[in-house]
N, C-alpha and C positions, 0 to 999 in steps of 0.2 A: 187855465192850464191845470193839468191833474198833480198833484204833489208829487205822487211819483216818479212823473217826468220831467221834476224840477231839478235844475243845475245847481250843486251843493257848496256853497263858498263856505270857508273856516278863515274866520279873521282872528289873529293871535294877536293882540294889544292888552297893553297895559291899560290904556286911557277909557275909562267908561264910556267917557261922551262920543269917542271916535269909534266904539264897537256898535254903541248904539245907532248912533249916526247910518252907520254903514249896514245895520243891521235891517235900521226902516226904509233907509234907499233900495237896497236892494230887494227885500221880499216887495215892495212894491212895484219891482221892474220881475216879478215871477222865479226869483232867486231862493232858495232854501239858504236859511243863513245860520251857522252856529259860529260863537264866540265864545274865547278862554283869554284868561287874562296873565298868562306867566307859562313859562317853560313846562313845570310840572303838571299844570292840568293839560296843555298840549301833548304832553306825552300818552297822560291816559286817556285822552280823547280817542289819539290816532291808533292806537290798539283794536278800538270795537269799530272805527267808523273811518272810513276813504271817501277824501271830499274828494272835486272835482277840479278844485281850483284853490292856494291857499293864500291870501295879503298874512307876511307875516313882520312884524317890528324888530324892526334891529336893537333895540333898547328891551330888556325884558326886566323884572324886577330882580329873578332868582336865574336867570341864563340867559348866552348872546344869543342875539338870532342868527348869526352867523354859525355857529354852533350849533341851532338847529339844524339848519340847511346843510351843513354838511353831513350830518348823522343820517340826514333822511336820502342824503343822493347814495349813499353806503350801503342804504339798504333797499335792497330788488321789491319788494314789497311798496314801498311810497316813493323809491325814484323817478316816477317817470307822472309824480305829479306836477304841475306847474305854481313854481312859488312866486308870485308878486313879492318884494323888498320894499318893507313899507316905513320913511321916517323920515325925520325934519330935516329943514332945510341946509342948515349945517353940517350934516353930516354925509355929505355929498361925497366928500373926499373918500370914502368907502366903498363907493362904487363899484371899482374895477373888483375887489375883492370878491362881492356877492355875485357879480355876473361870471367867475371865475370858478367859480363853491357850483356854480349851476342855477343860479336867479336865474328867469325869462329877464325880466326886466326892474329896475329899481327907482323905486319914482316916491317923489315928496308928498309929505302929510296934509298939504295944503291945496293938491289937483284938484279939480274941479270934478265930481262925483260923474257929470256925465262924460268927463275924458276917462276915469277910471272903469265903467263902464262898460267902453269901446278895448279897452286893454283886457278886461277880465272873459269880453265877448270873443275878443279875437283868438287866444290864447288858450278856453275853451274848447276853439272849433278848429285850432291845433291839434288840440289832444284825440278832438272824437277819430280828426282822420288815420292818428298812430293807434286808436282802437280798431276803429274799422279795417283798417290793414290787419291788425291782428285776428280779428274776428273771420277776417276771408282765409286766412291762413290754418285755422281750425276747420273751415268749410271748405275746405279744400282736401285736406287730411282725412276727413270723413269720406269724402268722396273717393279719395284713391283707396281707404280701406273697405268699401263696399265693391271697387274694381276688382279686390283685390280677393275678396269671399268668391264672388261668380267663378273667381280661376279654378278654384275646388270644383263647382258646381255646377260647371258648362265647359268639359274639355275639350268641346267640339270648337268653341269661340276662344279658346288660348290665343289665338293670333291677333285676333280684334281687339282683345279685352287688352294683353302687352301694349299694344298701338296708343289707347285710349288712355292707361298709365303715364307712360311715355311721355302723353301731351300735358298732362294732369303736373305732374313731376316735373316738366320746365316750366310750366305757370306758375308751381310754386317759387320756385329757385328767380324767375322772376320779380314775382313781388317783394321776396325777400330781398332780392336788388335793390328794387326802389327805396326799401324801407332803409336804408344805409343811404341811399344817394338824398336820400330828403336831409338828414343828418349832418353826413361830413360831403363837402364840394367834392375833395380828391379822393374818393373812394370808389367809383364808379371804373376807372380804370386802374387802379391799382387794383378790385377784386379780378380785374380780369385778365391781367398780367401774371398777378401770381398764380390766380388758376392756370393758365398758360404755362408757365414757366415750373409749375408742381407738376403736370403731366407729361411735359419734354422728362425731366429727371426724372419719374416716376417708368416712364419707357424704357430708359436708357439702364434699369435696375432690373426689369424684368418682373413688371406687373401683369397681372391678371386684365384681362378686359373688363372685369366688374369692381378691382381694385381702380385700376386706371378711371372709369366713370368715379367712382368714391372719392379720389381724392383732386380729381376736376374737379367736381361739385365743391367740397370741403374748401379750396381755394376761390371759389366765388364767395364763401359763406364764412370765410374766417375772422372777419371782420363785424358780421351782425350786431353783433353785442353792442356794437356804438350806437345802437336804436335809446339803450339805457343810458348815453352820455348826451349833457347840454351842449348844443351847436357852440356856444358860446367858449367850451375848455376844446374842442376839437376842432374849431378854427383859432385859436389865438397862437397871434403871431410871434409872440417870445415864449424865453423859454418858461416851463412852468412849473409853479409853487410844488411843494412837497406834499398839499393835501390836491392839489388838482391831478398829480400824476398818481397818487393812489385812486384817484376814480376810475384817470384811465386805465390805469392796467386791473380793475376789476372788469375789462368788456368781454376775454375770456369767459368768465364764468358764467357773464350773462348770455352771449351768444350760446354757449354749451346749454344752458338751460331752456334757448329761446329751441334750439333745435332738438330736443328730448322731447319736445312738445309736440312735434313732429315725425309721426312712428314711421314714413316710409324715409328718414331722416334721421334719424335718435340714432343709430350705427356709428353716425359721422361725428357727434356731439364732442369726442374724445379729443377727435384731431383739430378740432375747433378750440378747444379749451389747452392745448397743449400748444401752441401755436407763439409763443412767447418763450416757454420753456428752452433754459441752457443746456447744451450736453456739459459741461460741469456741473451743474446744480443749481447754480447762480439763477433763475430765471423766474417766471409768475408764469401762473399763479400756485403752483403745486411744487417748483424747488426738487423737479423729479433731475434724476440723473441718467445719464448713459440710456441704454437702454429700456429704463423706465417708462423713458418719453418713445410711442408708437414710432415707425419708420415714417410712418405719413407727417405728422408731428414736424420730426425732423426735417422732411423735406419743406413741411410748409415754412419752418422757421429757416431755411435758406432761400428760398422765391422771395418771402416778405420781406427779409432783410435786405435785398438785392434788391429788390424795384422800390424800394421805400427810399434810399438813400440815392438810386441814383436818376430819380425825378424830383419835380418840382415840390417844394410843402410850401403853406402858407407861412412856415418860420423860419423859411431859407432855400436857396435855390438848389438842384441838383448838384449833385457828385459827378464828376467822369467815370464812365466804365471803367478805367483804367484806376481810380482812385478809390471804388468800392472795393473793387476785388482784392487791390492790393489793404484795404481797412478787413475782409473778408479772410484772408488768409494769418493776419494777425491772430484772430479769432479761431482758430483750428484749436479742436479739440476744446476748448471753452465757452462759445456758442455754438458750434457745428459738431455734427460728426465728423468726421475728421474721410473716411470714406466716402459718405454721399457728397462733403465740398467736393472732394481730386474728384467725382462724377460730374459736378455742378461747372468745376474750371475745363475740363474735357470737350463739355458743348459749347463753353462760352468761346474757350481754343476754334473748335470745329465750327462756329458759326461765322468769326470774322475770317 
């Protein structure tokens, strides 16, 4: 196998013998291997160089590994690498924590090199498929923007060329589905409830046909960001630590960023990253007020609060209709607009 198409492991340990160790197993199974032995050269490692895969020790001399792992899910740059939790046997009772921070997995110092292996393989060819998703989602973006040149330069074909957008433009919004449904179980129909429920409201305001598409889409898509959170803090089923709900609520920014990347998309980026945001202030990721935060914004931050509570999650079971709305009207004027709710209670009146 040629070097460059070798799969990059970074083993962070203190212990000589177990970096070496892992060092000659695995370039002998066609592995590119670099090893550091403390928090500080791990830092200036991960600056110049993005492995593929990282075994990191919970023991460090000069910092926890726990501690690293959290710094690295924080940052958009190395979050969405996969860190093996690597350490003795005693120190088991740790567990819940690291897979909590966003570990894949946390496994003892004493595994057997070919179970380690099968975990660093598997985990890998995890990642390549959230690349490769990513990868077609650029090649897709290209393609709608070469549809999008002919429109200038063939006004005879304007009708064909729209058609062919059209189709281009739900394949993406598509995949972006999927890449959320691989992530969190319950997301799948909550993207599509609130899209639903943002385009009833959005109606009932008096949007535009090309607003109304904007901010359907934006309700399928407000949730992307959890591409950047471990299954692991988006399924767990109590409630969670103060540094795992700061990962969550950075999935705004990431969604925001995932779709900027996205030029027949990048428009919607706002209402995606405002999506949390309070009409008091109170809110993530930007603490915008009132009218700060877009109308779309606002409406998406009533759909999600509305079908989030009053369906199932994995850390409790639904709300009654009658039980949101009435937690929903508490909130007037301090999560909501205070207008778009009395529109939001109108339809929910008009529908039963």
């Amino acid at each position: 196998m040629l070097k460059s198409f070798m799969k990059h492991i970074l083993v962070v340990d203190d212990s000589l013998v177990i970096r070496e160790t892992l060092k000659k197993f695995f370039e002998s199974n066609n592995y590119k291997v670099s090893t550091v032995e403390d928090g500080h050269t791990f830092y200036n490692f991960i600056e110049s160089n993005i492995p593929d895969i990282i075994i990191l020790d919970k023991m460090l001399p000069d910092d926890d590994g726990f501690n690293i792992l959290y710094k690295m899910k924080l940052n958009a740059k190395y979050n969405s690498i996969p860190v093996i939790m690597f350490t003795t046997q005693d120190q088991y009772e740790n567990e819940i924590t690291g897979l909590k921070l966003g570990a894949e997995c946390f496994l003892s110092k004493d595994i057997k090199l070919e179970e380690l292996k099968l975990w660093v393989d598997r985990l890998i060819a995890k990642q390549e498929k959230i690349v490769s998703t990513k990868n077609n989602l650029k090649k897709l973006s290209l393609e709608i923007e070469k549809k999008e040149s002919l429109l200038y330069e063939k006004a005879i074909e304007l009708k064909k060329t729209n058609e062919k957008l059209i189709k281009l433009s739900y394949d993406l919004i598509m995949v972006l589905l999927k890449t959320i449904e691989v992530k969190d179980v319950y997301t799948k129909n909550h993207s599509e409830n609130v899209s639903n429920l943002s385009l009833i409201i959005a109606s009932y305001i008096g949007f535009t046909p090309k607003k109304l598409n904007d901010v359907k889409i934006a309700g399928y898509l407000h949730d992307i960001g959890k591409i950047g959170i471990s299954e692991t803090i988006l399924n767990y089923p109590n409630k969670l630590d103060t540094q795992s709900r700061r990962i969550i609520e950075n999935h705004p920014i990431l969604g925001a960023d995932i779709i900027k990347s996205v030029d027949s998309l990048s428009h919607l980026a706002s209402f995606v990253r405002q999506h949390h945001e309070n009409f008091d202030g109170s809110g993530y990721p930007d603490k915008l007020i009132g009218e700060e935060i877009s109308i779309e914004g606002r409406i998406l931050r009533i759909a999600d609060f509305f079908d989030a509570l009053s369906t199932d999650r994995v850390y409790r079971p639904a709300y009654s209709v009658e039980e949101t709305l009435n937690m929903m009207k508490g909130k007037k004027g301090i999560y909501f607009d205070p207008e778009i709710l009395e529109t939001f209670f109108k339809i929910i009146q008009k529908g039963s």
